[in-house]
C-alpha positions as CSV (number, residue, x, y, z in Angstrom):
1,X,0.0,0.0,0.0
2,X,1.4,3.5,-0.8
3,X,0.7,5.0,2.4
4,X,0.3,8.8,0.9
5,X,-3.2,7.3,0.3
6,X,-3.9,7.2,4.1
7,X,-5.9,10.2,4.7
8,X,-7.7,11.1,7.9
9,X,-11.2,13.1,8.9
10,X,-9.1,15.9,10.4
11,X,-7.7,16.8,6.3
12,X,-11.0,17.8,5.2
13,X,-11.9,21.1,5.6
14,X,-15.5,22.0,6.7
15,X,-17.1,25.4,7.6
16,X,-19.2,23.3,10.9
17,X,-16.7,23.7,13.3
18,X,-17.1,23.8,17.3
19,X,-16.8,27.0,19.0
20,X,-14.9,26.1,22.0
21,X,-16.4,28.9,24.7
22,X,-20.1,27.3,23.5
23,X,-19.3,24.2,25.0
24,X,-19.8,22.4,28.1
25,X,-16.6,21.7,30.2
26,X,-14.4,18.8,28.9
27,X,-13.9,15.9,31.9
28,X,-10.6,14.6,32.4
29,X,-10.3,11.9,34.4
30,X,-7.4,11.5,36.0
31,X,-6.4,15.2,35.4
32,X,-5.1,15.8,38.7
33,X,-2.4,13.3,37.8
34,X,1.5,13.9,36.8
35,X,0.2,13.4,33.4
36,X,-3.7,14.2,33.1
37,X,-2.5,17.8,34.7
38,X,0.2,18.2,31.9
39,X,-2.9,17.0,29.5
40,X,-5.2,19.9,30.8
41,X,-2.6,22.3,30.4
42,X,-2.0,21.4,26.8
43,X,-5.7,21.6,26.1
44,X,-5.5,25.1,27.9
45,X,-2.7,26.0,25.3
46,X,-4.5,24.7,22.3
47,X,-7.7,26.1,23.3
48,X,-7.8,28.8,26.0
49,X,-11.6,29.1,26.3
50,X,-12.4,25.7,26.4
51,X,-14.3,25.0,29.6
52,X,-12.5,22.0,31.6
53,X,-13.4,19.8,34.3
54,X,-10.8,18.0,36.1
55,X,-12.0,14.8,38.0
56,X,-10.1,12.9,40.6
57,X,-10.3,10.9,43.5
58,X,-8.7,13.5,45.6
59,X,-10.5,17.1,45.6
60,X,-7.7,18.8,46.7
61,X,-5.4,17.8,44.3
62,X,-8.1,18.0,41.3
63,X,-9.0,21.8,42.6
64,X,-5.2,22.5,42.8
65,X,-5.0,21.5,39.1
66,X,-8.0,23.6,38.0
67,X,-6.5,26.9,39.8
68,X,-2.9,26.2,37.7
69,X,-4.7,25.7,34.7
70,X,-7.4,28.0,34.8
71,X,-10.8,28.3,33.6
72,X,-11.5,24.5,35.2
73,X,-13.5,23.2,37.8
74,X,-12.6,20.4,40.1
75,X,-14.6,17.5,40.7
76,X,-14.2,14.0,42.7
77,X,-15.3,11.1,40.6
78,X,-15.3,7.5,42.0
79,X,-15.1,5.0,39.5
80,X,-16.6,2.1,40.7
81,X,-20.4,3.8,39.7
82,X,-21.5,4.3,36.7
83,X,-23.0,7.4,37.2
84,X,-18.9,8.2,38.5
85,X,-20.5,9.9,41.5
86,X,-21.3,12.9,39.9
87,X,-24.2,15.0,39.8
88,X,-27.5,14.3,37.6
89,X,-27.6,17.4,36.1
90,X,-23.8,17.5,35.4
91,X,-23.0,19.0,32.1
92,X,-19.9,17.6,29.7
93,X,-19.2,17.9,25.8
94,X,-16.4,14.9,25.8
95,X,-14.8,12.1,28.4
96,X,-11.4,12.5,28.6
97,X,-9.6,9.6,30.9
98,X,-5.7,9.3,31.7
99,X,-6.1,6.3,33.8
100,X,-6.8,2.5,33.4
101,X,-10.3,2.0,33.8
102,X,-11.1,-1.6,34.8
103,X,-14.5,-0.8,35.5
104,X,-15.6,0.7,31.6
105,X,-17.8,2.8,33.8
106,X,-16.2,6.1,32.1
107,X,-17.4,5.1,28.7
108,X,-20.2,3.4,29.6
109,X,-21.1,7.0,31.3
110,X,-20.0,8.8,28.1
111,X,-21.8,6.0,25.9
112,X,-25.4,6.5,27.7
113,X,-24.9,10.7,27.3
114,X,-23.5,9.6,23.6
115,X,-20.1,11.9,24.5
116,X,-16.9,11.6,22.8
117,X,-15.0,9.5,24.7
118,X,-10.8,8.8,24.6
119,X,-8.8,6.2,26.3
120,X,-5.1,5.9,26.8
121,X,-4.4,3.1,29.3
122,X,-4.9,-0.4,27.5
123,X,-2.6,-2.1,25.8
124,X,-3.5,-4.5,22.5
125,X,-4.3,-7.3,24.1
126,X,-6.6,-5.1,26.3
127,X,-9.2,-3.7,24.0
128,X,-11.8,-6.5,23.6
129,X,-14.1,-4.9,26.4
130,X,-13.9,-1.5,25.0
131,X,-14.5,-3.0,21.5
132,X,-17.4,-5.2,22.6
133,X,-19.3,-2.0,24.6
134,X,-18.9,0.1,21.4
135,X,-20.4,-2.2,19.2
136,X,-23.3,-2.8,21.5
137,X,-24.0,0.9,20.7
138,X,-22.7,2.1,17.7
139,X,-24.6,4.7,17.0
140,X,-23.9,6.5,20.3
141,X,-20.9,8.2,20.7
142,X,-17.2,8.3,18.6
143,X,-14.6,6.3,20.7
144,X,-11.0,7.3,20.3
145,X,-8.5,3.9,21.5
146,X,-5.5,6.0,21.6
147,X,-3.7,3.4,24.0
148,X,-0.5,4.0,22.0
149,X,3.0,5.2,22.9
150,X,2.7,8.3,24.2
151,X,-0.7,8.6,23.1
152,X,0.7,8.9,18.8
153,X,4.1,10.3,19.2
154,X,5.2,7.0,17.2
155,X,2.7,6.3,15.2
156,X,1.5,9.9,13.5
157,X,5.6,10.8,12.9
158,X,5.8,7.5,11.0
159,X,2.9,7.5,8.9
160,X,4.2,11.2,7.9
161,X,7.1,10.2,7.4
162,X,6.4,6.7,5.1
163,X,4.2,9.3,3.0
164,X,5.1,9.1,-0.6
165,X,7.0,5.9,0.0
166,X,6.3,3.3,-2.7
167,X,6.5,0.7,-0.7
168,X,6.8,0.3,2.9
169,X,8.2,-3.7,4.1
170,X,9.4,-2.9,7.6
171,X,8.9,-0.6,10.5
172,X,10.9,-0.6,13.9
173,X,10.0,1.8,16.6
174,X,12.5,1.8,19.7
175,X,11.1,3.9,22.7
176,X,13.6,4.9,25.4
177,X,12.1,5.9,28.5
178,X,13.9,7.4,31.1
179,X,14.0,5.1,34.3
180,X,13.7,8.9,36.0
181,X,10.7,9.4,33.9
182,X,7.9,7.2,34.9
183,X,5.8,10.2,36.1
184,X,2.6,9.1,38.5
185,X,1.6,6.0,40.3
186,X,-1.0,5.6,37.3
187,X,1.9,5.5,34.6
188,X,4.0,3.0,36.7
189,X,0.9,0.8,36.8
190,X,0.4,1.0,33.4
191,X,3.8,0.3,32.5
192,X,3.9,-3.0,35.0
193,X,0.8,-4.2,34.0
194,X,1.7,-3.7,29.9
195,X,5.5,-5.6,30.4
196,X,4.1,-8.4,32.2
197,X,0.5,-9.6,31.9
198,X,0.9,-10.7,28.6
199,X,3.0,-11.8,25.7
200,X,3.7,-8.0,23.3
201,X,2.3,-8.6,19.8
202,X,4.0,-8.3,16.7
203,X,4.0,-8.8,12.9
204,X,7.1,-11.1,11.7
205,X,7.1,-11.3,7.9
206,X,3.7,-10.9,7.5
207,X,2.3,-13.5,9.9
208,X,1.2,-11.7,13.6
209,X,2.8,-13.0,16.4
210,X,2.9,-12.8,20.7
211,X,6.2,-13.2,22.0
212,X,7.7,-13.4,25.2
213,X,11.3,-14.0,27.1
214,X,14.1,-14.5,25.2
215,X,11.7,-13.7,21.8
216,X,10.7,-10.4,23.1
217,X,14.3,-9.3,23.9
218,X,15.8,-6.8,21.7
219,X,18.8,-4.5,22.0
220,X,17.9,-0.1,20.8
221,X,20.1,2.2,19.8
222,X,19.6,5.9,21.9
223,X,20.1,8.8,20.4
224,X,23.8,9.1,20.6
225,X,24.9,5.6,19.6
226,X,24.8,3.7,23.4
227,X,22.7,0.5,22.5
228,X,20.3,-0.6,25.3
229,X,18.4,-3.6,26.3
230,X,14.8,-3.9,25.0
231,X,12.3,-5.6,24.8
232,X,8.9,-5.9,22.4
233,X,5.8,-4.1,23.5
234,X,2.5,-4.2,22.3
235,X,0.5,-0.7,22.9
236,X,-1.7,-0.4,20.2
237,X,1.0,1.1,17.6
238,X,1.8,-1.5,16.1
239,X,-1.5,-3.1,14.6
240,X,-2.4,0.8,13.8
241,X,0.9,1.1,11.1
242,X,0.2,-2.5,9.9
243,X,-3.7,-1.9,8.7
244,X,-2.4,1.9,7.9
245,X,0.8,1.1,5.6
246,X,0.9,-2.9,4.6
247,X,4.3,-3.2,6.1
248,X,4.7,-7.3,6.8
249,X,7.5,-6.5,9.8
250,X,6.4,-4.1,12.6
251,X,7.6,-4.0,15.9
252,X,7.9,-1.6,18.6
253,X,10.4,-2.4,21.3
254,X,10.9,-0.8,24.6
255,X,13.8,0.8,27.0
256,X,13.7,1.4,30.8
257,X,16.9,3.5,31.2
258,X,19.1,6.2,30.9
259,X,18.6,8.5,28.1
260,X,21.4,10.4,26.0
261,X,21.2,13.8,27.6
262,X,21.6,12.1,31.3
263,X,24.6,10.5,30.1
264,X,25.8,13.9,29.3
265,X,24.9,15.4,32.7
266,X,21.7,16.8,31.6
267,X,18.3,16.3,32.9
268,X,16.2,13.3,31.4
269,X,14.7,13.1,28.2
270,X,12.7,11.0,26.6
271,X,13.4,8.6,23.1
272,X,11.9,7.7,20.1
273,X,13.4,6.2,16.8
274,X,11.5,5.1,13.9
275,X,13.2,3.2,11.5
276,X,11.6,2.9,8.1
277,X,12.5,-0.1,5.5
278,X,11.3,-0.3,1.6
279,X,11.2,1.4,-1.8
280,X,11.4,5.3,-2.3
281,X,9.5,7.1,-4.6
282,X,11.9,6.5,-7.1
283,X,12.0,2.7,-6.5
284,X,15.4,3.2,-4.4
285,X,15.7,0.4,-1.3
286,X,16.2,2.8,1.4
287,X,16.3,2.3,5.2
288,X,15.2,5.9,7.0
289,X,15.5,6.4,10.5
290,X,14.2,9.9,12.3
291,X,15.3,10.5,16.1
292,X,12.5,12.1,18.3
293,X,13.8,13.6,21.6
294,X,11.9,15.6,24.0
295,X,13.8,17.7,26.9
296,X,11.6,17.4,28.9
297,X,10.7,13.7,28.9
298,X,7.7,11.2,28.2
299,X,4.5,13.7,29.9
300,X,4.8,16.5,27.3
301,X,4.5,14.0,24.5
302,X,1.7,12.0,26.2
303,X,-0.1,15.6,27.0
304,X,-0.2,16.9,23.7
305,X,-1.4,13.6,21.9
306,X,-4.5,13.4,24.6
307,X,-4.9,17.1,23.8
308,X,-5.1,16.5,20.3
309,X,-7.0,13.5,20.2
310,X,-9.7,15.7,22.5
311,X,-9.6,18.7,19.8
312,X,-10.3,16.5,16.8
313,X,-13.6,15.0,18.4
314,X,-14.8,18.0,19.8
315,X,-14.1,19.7,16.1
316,X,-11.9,22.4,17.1
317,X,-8.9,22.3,14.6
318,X,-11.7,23.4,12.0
319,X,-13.4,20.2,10.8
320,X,-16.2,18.7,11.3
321,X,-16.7,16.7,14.8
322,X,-16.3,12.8,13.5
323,X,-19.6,10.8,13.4
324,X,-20.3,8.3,16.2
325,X,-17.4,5.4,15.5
326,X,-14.4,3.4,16.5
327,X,-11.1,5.2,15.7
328,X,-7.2,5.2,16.5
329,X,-5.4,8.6,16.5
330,X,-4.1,7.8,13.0
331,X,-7.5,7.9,11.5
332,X,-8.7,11.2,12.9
333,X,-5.7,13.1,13.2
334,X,-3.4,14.3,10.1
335,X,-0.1,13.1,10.3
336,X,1.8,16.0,9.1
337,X,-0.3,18.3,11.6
338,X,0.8,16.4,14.6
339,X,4.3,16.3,13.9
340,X,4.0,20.3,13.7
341,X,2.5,20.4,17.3
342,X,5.7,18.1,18.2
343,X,7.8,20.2,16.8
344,X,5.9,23.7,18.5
345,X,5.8,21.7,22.1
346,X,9.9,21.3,21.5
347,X,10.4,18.1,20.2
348,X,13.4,17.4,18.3
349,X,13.3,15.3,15.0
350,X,16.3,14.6,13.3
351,X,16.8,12.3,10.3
352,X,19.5,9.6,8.7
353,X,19.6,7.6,5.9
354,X,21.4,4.0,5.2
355,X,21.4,1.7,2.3
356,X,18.9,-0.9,3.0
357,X,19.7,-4.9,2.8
358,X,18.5,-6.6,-0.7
């Protein structure tokens, strides 16, 4: 498949576009949180008169969080109701949730007001009950999975970059998180329960398989050279590039360690490669692979993808909200435009080319 053919909802310009004041406060759940905060904030950024809700267990904390961020309420949810413990007459335009809900009660709650809703907690092998409750009512509200690394930092870079290729074979994405990075106690859950419940999924020359031990061990390169133990993980990245580009190799692998700019002394940052494997445009066998560093580690990233995600169901960036539906970032969200909020939230991309095998 060339994947310049992949287009997205967000590319199509439409004059029915949400005014952000006119609508009722986003609810982030989990935005009192290392992460949901950093998520609000981006929102703020992208949208400064977008009402906002941030919903916690702990008042304190979520009221804290609406103060820094400004024009936000606080609220405490409790997750084990479906109703989440809020009011009846409680008002929301879209679900937002930075934490693992085991319960489904969050969508559930967004499903029976038919709100967007957005995830970013399950891994692969995680999304069957999400699936299942969507297709029970479709008709209800759009569902963005966006339960990949760093909510699309990965994915939406490689998709812009494969653009134009003629043929994409193979993609490797190597993620290097900082073992000073793991923000919150809901990120170190997530990252526990992801490396060891279950086998990470990938696709070996064209045939899909779960691998584990000694299979899922892999050796990255950082940024500067230092290769660094891996191993395969299976957010939902992976299955996203293979029904977007036809590639029959896709893995992403990941690092718990130190980055580049800590080696030098620095503070930590945070790592992704994407390494790119196939034919050109001009029928070349080329292997690509671009170097994404932020300064200021794996939140930022995570932040602005959630942020993103939120703004394209809501209909801000000047399209059209998308219809009630099952989606990945990659399908709503234009590739190119994502990298440019990367690069305005100070991510670094650089690029490097080597002859390809074959």
């Amino acid at each position: 498949m060339n994947v310049a053919t992949v287009s997205s909802a967000a590319s199509v310009p439409s004059p029915v576009a949400s005014d952000a004041a006119a609508l009722a406060p986003v609810l982030i759940v989990g935005g009192s949180g290392v992460v949901g905060a950093q998520g609000a904030q981006a929102l703020r950024r992208l949208h400064p008169r977008l009402p906002l809700a941030i919903a916690g267990r702990d008042r304190a904390r979520a009221e804290a969080v609406a103060a820094q961020v400004g024009g936000a309420g606080a609220l405490t949810v409790d997750l084990q109701r479906e109703d989440l413990g809020l009011p009846a007459d409680a008002r929301f335009s879209a679900v937002v949730v930075f934490v693992k809900d085991d319960t489904l009660n969050t969508l559930k709650y967004a499903l029976d007001r038919r709100l967007p809703y957005l995830s970013t907690s399950s891994g692969s092998f995680e999304i069957a009950p999400e699936v299942s409750l969507h297709l029970r009512h479709p008709g209800r509200s759009p569902v963005l999975l966006a339960s990949h690394w760093l909510a699309g930092a990965a994915t939406l870079p490689a998709l812009h970059f494969a653009a134009g290729w003629r043929r994409v074979d193979r993609i490797g994405l190597f993620a290097l998180l900082d073992e000073h990075d793991m923000g919150g106690p809901a990120a170190a859950a997530d990252y526990e329960r992801l490396t060891s419940a279950a086998a990470a999924q990938i696709l070996e020359r064209g045939r899909w398989r779960w691998v584990r031990g000694e299979d899922a061990a892999s050796v990255g390169v950082s940024v500067d050279g230092t290769p660094v133990p891996a191993q395969a993980y299976s957010p939902m990245d992976v299955v996203s590039l293979a029904a977007a580009t036809g590639a029959h190799s896709i893995r992403l692998d990941l690092a718990l360690g130190e980055t580049a700019s800590r080696r030098r002394g620095e503070a930590f940052s945070t790592e992704i490669a994407i390494e790119l494997e196939g034919e050109d445009m001009h029928g070349r066998r080329v292997r690509i692979r671009h170097e994404l560093v932020h300064p200021q580690g794996q939140a930022p990233l995570t932040a602005l993808g959630i942020a993103l995600g939120a703004e394209r169901l809501l209909g801000l960036d000047g399209a059209a909200a998308p219809a009630p539906g099952l989606y990945t970032p990659d399908l709503l969200i234009e590739p190119g435009y994502f990298l440019r909020r990367l690069r305005e939230a100070g991510t670094l991309v650089a690029r490097r080319e080597t002859a390809a095998q074959g």
